[in-house]
N, C-alpha and C positions, 0 to 999 in steps of 0.2 A: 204832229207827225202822222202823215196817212200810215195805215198799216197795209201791209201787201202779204199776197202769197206770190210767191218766187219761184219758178221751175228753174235751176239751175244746170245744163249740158257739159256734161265735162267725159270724154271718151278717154280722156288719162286719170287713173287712179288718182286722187288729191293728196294721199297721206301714206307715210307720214310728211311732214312739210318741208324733206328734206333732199327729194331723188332728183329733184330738177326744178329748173325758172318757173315752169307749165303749173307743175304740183303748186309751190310754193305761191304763187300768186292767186292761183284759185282758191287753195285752204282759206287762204289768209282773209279773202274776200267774201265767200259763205261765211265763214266765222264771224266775220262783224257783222255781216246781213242778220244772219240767226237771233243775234243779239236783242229786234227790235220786230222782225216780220218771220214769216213761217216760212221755213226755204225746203224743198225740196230737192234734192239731188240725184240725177240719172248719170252713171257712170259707167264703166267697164274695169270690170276683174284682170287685171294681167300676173302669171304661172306664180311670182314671188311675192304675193301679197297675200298676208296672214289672216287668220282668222281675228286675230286682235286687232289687228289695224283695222279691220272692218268695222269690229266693235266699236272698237276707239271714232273711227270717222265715225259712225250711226249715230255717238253721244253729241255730234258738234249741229247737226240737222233733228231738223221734222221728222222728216220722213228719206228714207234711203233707197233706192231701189237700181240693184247691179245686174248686171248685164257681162256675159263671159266674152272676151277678148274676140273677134271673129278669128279662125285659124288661119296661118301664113302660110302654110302646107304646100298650097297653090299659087303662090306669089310670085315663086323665084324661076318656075321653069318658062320658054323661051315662047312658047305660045299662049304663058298666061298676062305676059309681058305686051307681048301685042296687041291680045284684047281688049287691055286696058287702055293703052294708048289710042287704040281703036275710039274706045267710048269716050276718053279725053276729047278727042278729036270734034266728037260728032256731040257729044251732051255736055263738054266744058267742063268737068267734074274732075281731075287730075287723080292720078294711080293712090297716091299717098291721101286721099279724104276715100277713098272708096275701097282701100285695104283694112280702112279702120271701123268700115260699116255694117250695122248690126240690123240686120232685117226685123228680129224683135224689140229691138229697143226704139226704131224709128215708130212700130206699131203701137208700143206701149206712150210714147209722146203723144201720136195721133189720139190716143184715147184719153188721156190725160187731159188736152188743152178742150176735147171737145164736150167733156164733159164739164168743162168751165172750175177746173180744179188749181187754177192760177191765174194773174192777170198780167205778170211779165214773163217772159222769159229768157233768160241769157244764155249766151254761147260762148265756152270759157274756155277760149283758142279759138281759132276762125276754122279749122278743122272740126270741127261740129255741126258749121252752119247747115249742112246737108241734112240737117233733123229736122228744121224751120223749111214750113210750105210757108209758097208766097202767102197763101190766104190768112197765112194765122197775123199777121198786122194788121189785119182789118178788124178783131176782135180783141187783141192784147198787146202790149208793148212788148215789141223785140229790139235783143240787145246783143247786137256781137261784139266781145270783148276781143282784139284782134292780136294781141299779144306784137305779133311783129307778122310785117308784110312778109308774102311769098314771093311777092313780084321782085320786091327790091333787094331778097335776100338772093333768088337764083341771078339777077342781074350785077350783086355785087361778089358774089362767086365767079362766074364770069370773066370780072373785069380783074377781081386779081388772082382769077389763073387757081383759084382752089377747087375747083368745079370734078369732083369724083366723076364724071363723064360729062364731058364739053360741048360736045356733037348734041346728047340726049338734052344738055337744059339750052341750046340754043335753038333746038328745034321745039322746047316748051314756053319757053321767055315771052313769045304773042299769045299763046295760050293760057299763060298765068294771068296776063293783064287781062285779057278776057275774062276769065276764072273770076278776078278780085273785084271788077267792074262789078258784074253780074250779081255775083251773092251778094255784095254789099247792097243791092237793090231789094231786099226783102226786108230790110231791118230798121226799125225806126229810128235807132241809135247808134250811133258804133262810136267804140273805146280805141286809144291807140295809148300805147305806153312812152311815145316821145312825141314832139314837134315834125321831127323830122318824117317820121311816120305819119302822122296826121296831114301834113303836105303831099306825101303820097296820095293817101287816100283819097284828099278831097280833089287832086286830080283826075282821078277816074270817078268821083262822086260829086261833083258842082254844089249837089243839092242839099248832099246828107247832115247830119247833126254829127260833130267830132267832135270828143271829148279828149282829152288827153290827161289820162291818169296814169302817173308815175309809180312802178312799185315801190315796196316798201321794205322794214325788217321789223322784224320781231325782239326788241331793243332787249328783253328779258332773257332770250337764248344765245344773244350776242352782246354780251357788255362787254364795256369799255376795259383795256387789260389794264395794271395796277403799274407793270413796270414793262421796261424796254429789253427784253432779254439780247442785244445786240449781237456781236456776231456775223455771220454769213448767210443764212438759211433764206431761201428764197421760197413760196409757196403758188402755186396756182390749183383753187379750187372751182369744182363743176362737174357734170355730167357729162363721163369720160366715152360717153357712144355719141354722143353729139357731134357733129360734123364742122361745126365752126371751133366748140372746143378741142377737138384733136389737131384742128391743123396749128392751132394757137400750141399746143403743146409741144409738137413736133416743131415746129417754125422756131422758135423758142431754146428746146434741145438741142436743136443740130447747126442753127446759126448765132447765136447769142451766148447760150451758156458755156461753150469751150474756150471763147478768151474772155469772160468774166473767170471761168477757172482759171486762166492763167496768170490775171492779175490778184485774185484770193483763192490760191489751192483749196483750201476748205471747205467750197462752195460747197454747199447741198441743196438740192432743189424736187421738193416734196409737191408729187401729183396727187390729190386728194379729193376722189369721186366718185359715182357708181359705174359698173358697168361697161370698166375698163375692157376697151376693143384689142385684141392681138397687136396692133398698132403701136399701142399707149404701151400695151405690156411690155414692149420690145426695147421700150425707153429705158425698163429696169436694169439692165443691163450696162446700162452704159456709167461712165464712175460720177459718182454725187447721187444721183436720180434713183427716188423713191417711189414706188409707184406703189399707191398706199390702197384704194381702193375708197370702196363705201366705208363712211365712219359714224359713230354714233351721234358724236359731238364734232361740228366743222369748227368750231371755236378754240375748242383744245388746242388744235393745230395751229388755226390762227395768229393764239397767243404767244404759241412758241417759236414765230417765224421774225424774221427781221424785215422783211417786206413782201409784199403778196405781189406778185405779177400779173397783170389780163392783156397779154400780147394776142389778142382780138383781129384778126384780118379780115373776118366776115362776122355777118349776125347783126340784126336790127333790132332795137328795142334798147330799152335800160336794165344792164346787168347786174341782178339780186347779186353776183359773187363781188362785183366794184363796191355793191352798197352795204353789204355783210363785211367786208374785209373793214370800211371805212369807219361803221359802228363798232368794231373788234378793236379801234384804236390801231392799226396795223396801217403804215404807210405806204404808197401806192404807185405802182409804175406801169401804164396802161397807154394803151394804141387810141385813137380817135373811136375806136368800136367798143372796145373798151369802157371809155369816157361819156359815152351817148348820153345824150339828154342830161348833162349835168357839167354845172358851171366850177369847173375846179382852178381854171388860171387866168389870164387876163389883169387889166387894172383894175375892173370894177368890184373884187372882189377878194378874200384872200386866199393864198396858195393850198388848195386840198389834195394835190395829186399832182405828179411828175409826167408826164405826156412823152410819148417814143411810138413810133412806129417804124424804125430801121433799127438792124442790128448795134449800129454805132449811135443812134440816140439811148439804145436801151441801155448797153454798156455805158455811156456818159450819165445817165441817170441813174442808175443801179450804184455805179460809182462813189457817188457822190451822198448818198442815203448810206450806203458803208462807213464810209470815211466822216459824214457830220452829224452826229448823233443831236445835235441842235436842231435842223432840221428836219429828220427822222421825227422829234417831238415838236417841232410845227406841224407838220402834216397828220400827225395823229389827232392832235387837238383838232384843227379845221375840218379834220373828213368827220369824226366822233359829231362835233358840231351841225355840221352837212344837216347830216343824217338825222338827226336829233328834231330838228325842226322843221326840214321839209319833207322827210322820205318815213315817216311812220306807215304801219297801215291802218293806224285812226286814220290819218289823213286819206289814205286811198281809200277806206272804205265811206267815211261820209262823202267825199267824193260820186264815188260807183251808186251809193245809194239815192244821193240828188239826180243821177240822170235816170235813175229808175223810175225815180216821183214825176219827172217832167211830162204833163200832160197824156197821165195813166188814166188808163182805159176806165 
């Protein structure tokens, strides 16, 4: 095994490995690296991150080096909006990679890579790429780990109508493909977390190296539950300022869950995530609907639900909450977004999860996971299974780490 030094990019805090997809596949990914090469980690501080979590992240690395969140101050008023769209425009750089940029921390890279203090570097989210000059692939392997496309997530916002402003991502939608064309041209590697993703990709890239590495779970924080506490409870877990999961929440609440209540009064149906938006909060109110917030342990919850929901209408990539729920032994009823990158029905295969994308699938599915507690324990066994053998993050990290090795500098 070559050993390497690793510059790792990550402008969202990583830890703990529980506030989001982002977090939780980065951690999980430095931690195996750490294991065997010397990793380095350049990140950003954001206002609710502790001094222990810092500590704590410092023990999993080399070496740590943070950088304070740039201020939003200036973001929201109506000519700082323009300007940015402005530079969109004219340098391809989109508002959301250039509200997260930190003038000291691109300086602190610059001096890093030139003083030959690593020989890869990865970028962990495609929103970092903007720390990578084209010229550092001529000296060190670059890697952008892409987590999910922008192109195809504004595209499929878009197309079903969840688009927080229609007019603003139609008038960026050539601009993204622009956007993801371009960056991808600096990087010797690039990671996608589905097939379907990677198809993307190597549409606007003919040329590049795609790898497709699936996230994982941490089988020790989510074990398998001992018994079926049946019942009613329905659960959907995630990070509750995310824009794909709120409309999943809301979509879910206001067309599905009132005649699943009216065939099991009982229903309860537990939101459980961070940084629940006025949105999600508003859900509390309504009869059943828990809106629980950030938890310490998402398992606890898990164990005590009868089935987890991922009514998913946008969002690209493979869903840690589909593969956490699945390792939790918790039966599953999910949308095609949902279900991404993961073979759960079909013949060739057997049954891990119940498929719906309309309110009357979900209802027929939710139904019937009620009412057959036989199949309630098929599905637990098969997702438990899933997950067990192909969705570790041993596996994504030996993974990640072979495209690190391929023809390092």
């Amino acid at each position: 095994m070559t050993y390497m030094n690793i510059l790792m990019l990550s402008s969202t805090f990583p830890y703990p490995p529980t506030r989001g997809g982002t977090q939780v596949r980065t951690f999980h990914l430095l931690k195996y690296l750490s294991q065997r090469h010397t990793v380095t980690l350049a990140t950003q501080r954001e206002g609710d991150v502790t001094d222990a979590e810092v500590a704590e992240l410092g023990n999993c690395v080399d070496h740590l080096a943070i950088f304070e969140r740039p201020s939003d101050s200036g973001t929201t008023g109506i000519l700082k909006k323009i300007q940015r769209f402005g530079q969109f425009l004219q340098q391809g750089t989109p508002p959301s990679v250039l509200n997260r940029y930190s003038a000291e921390m691109q300086t602190w890279v610059d001096n890093w890579v030139e003083a030959g203090k690593c020989d890869v570097i990865t970028c962990e989210h495609s929103v970092n790429e903007i720390y990578v000059r084209s010229h550092f692939q001529k000296q060190l392997k670059t890697i952008v780990n892409v987590h999910s496309s922008v192109y195809a997530t504004c595209r499929n916002q878009l197309t079903t109508g969840i688009s927080e402003n229609s007019l603003r991502d139609k008038i960026n939608l050539p601009l993204l493909r622009r956007y993801e064309q371009s960056y991808c041209g600096k990087f010797s590697a690039i990671v996608a977390t589905t097939e379907e993703d990677k198809i993307q990709l190597q549409e606007f890239n003919p040329n590049s190296e795609i790898t497709v590495i699936p996230n994982g779970v941490d089988l020790l924080s989510f074990p398998n539950r001992s018994t079926d506490p049946g019942g009613h409870r329905l659960i959907f877990i995630g990070a509750m300022d995310n824009l794909a999961n709120i409309d999943a929440v809301c979509f879910f609440s206001n067309e599905v869950l009132p005649a699943i209540q009216k065939l099991y009064p009982d229903t309860i149906f537990d939101i459980v995530g961070s940084h629940p938006v006025p949105e999600v909060l508003a859900l509390d109110q309504k009869p059943g609907i828990n809106v629980i917030g950030r938890v310490p342990s998402m398992v606890e919850y898990l164990h005590k639900c009868t089935i987890c929901v991922v009514p998913m209408r946008t969002g690209f990539g493979i869903k840690n909450k589909t593969l956490e729920a699945m390792a939790a032994g918790v039966p599953i009823v999910a949308s095609d977004r949902g279900l991404e990158g993961l073979a759960v029905d079909g013949t060739s295969h057997p049954l891990r999860a119940l498929r719906a994308n309309t309110p009357t699938e979900y209802i027929t599915a939710i139904s019937q996971l009620f009412d057959r507690p036989h199949l309630r324990a098929e599905l637990s066994h098969n997702g438990r299974h899933l997950v067990e053998t192909d969705f570790t993050w041993d596996i994504a990290g030996k993974s990640y780490e072979q495209v690190c090795l391929v023809d390092k500098f």
